[in-house]
C-alpha positions in Angstrom: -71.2 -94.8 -36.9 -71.9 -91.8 -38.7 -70.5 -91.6 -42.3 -69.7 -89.2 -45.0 -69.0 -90.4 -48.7 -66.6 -88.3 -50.5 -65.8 -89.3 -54.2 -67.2 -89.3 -57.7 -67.7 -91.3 -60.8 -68.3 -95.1 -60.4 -65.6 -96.3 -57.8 -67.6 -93.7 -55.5 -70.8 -95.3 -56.9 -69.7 -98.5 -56.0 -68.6 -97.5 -52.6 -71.9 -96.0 -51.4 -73.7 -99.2 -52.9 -71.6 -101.7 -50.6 -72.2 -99.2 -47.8 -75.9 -98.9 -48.2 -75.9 -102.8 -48.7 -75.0 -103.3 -45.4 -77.0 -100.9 -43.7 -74.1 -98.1 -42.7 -75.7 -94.7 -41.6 -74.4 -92.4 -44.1 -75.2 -89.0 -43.3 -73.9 -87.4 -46.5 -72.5 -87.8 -49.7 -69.9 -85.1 -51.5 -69.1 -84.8 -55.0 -67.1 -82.9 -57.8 -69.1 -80.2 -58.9 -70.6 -80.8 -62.1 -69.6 -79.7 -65.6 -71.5 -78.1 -68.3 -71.9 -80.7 -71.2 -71.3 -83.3 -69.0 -73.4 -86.4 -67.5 -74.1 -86.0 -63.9 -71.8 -88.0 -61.9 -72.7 -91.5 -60.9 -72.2 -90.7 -57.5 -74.5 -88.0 -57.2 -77.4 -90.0 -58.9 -77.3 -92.9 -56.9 -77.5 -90.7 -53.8 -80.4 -89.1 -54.8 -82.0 -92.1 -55.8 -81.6 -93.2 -52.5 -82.6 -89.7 -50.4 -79.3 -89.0 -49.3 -78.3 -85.4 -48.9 -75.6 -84.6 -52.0 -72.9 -82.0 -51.8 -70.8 -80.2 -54.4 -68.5 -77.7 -53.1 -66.3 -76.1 -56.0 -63.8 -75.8 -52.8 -63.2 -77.2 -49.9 -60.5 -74.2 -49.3 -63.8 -72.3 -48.0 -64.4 -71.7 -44.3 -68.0 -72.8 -45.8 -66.5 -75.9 -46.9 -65.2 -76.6 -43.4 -68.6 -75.5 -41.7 -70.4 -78.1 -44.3 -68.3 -80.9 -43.2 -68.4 -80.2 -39.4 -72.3 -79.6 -39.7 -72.4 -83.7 -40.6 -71.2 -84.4 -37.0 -69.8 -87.6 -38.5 -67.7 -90.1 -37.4 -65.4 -91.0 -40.3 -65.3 -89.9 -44.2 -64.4 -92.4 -46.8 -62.6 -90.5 -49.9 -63.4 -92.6 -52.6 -61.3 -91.1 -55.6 -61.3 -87.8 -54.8 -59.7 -84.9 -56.8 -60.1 -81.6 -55.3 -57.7 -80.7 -52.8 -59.1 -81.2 -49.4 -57.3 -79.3 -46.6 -56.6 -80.7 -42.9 -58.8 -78.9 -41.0 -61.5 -80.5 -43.5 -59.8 -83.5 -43.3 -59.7 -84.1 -39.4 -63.5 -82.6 -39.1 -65.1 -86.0 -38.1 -64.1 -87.9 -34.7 -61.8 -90.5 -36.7 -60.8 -88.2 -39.3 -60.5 -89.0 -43.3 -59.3 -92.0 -44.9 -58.3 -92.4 -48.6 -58.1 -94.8 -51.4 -55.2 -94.5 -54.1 -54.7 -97.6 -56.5 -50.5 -98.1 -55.8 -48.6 -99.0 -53.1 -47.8 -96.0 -51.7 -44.8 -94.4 -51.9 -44.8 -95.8 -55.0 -46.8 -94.1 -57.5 -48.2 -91.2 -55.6 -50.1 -89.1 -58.4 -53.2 -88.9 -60.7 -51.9 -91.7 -62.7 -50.2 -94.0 -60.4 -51.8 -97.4 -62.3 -50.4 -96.3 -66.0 -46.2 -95.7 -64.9 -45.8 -99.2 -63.1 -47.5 -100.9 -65.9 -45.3 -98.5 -68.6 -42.4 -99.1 -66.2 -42.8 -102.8 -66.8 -43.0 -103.5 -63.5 -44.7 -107.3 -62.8 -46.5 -106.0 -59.1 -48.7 -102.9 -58.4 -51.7 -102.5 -55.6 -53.5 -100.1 -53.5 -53.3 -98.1 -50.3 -56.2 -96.7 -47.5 -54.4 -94.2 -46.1 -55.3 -90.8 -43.5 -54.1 -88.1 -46.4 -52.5 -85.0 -44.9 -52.0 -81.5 -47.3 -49.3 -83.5 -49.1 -49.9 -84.8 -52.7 -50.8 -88.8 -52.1 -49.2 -88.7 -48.6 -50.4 -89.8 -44.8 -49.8 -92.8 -42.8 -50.8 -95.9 -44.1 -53.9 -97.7 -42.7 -54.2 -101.4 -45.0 -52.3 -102.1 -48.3 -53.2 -105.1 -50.9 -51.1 -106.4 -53.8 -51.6 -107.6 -56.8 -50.2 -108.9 -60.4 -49.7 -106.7 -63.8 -50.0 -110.0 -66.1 -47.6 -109.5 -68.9 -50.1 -108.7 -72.0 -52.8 -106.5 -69.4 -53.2 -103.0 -70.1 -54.6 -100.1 -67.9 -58.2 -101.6 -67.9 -57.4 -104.7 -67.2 -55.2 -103.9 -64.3 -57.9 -101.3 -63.0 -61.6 -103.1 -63.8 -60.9 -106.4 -63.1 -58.4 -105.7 -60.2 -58.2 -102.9 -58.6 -61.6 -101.1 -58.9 -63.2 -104.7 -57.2 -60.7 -104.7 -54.7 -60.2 -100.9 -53.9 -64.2 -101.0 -53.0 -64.1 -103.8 -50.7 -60.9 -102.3 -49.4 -62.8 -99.2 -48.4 -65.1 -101.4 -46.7 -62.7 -103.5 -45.1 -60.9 -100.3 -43.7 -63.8 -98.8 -42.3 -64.5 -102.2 -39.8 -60.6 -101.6 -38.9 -61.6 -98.1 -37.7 -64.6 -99.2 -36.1 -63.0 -101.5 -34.3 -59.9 -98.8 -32.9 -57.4 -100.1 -35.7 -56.7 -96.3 -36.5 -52.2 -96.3 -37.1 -53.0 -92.9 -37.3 -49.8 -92.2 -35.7 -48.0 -94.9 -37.7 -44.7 -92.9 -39.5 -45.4 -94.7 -42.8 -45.8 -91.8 -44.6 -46.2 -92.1 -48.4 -43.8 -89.5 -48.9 -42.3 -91.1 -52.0 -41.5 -89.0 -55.4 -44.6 -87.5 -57.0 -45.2 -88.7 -60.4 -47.7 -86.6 -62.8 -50.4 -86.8 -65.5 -49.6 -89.9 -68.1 -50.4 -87.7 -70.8 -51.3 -87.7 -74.7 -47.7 -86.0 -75.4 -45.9 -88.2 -73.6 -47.5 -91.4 -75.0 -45.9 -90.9 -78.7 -45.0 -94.1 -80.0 -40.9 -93.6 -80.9 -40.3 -96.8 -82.7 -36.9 -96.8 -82.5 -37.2 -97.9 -79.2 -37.2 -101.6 -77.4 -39.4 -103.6 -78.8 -40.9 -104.1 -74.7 -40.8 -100.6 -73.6 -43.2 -99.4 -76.9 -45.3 -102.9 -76.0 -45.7 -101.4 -72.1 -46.4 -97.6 -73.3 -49.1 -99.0 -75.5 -50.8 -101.1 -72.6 -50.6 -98.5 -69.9 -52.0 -96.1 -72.3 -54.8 -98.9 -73.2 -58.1 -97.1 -72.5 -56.5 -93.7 -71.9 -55.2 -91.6 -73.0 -54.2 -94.0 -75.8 -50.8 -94.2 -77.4 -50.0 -92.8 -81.3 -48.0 -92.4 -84.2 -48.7 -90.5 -87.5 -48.7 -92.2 -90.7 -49.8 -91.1 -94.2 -50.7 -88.0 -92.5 -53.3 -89.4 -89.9 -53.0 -89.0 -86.3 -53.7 -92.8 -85.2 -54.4 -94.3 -81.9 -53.3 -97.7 -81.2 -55.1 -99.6 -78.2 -54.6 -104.0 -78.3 -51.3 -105.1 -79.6 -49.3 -107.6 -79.4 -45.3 -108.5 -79.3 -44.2 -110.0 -82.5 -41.2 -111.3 -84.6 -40.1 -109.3 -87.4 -37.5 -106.8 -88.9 -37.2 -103.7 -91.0 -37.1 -99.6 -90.5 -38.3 -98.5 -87.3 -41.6 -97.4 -87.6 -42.5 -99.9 -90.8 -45.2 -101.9 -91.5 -43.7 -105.1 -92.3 -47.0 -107.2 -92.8 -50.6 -106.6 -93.1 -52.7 -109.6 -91.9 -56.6 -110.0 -90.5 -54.9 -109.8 -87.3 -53.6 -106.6 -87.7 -50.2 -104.7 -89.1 -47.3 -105.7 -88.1 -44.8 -102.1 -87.3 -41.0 -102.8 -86.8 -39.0 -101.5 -83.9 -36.0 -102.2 -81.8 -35.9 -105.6 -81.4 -38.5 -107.0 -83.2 -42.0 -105.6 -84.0 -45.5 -104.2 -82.8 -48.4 -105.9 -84.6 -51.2 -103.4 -83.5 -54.9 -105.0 -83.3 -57.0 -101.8 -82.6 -56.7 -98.1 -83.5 -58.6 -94.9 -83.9 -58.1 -92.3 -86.4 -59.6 -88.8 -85.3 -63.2 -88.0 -85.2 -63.4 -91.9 -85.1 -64.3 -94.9 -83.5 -61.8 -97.7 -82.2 -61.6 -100.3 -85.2 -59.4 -103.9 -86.2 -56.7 -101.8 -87.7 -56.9 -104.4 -90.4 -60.0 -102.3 -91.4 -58.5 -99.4 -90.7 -55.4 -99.7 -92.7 -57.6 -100.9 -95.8 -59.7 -97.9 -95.7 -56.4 -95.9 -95.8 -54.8 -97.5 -98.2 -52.1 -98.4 -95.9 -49.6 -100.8 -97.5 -46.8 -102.8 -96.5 -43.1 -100.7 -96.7 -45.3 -97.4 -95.5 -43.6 -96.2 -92.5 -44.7 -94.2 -88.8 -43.4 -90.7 -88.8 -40.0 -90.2 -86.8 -40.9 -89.4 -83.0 -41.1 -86.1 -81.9 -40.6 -85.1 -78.6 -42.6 -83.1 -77.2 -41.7 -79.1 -77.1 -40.0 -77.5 -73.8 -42.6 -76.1 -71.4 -42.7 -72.3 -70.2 
């Protein structure tokens, strides 16, 4: 079976390695077009490495785009996160068409940062979907799903690297033996049609610690690599990463004890002790350290939230 990798970064990486691995003919390998400043993408340098013919459309809107991927005369392509819009006549080029990973179970979560809402959401389940995407955003009939836990204290890399990035690749893998062997559901109706849920963004991740004690604790978590959640305190932007649900009182937005462990900040409920920051232009530190270099003291208090100004 002829196939065509389409992805970036290392899920694609890892994709192309499993392929290769087992001896699949892959015929091509596509990629996001590289940036100026930038490494070049994973993807792309393990294809080399390995003689395969790489691709980097800035579009596949083109009628060049659509030639490329018709010229592959391939069987099936495996989009392997994937972020350029890919049209349908692009998309239904080879004999079996395109099939897609997305890390939720779709309806749920469709979007560019469908593992950061369930886990700010507090929900206790999340997973992934294969899927034959159409011009919708995250939508197509449905070709294997797998689910799997959001432990209580894991944050965004946990929930991705040690879940869902292992099991997404062998997912891919395991959907591409369906197709071989004619499981297509390619006219199965269900679609992932579910509301469309955006970028979990820097402005939205403000820490308001006025709020449930929980709801802060699952911002910070599903903000935990990135984009990181913050407050402002003596002046200083600060990101907090590990942290940890803890008893204690006072104003919201207090620190109410300063220990090795961290500092403990008060909010609805109860309180945040935060483990790990990063203050601009810095590295991620103990925020024990951190709060000593800044002469942080107990009764100092987070800025009051402030949402985020109207768009347009």
């Amino acid at each position: 079976m002829r196939i065509v990798v389409h992805g970036q970064d290392a899920f694609g990486k890892a994709v192309l390695e499993k392929l290769l691995e087992r001896g699949e003919n892959v015929v091509a390998v596509c990629c996001a077009p590289d940036k100026a400043g930038k490494a070049e993408d994973p993807l792309k340098v393990f294809a080399r490495e390995k003689g395969l013919p790489v691709h980097q459309p800035t579009s596949w809107k083109t009628p060049e785009a659509l030639t490329l991927m018709q010229s592959f005369k391939s069987d099936v392509c495996l989009m392997a996160y994937v972020l350029l819009f890919v049209p349908q006549p692009v998309l239904d080029a080879p004999k079996f068409g395109t099939f897609q990973y997305h890390p939720s179970l779709l309806p749920a979560h469709r979007g560019p940062s469908s593992i950061n809402w369930p886990i700010a959401m507090g929900k206790s389940h999340t997973g992934l979907s294969i899927f034959w995407p159409n011009e919708g955003l995250d939508e197509g009939p449905i070709l294997l799903q797998k689910t799997v836990a959001i432990g209580p204290d894991e944050s965004l890399g946990d929930v991705y690297f040690k879940k869902l990035f292992p099991m997404g690749v062998d997912a891919m893998l395991e959907s591409l033996d369906l197709v071989k062997a004619g499981v297509l559901l390619k006219h199965d109706q269900r679609l992932a049609d579910g509301s469309y849920e955006s970028w979990f963004k820097k402005d939205i991740v403000q820490l308001d610690w006025k709020n449930d004690v929980a709801a802060l604790y699952n911002t910070i978590r599903a903000a935990n690599p990135a984009p990181g959640a913050w407050g402002t305190i003596k002046g200083v932007k600060l990101d907090i990463y590990d942290s940890a649900k803890v008893a204690g009182s006072g104003k919201p937005g207090e620190i109410v004890a300063l220990s090795a462990n961290g500092m403990a900040v008060a909010a609805g409920g109860g309180a945040i002790l935060v483990k790990r920051v990063r203050a601009p232009g810095g590295q991620k530190i103990a925020a024990a350290e951190w709060a000593a270099s800044a002469g942080v003291r107990i009764g100092d208090v987070f800025d009051a939230y402030a949402a985020p100004a109207p768009k347009g």
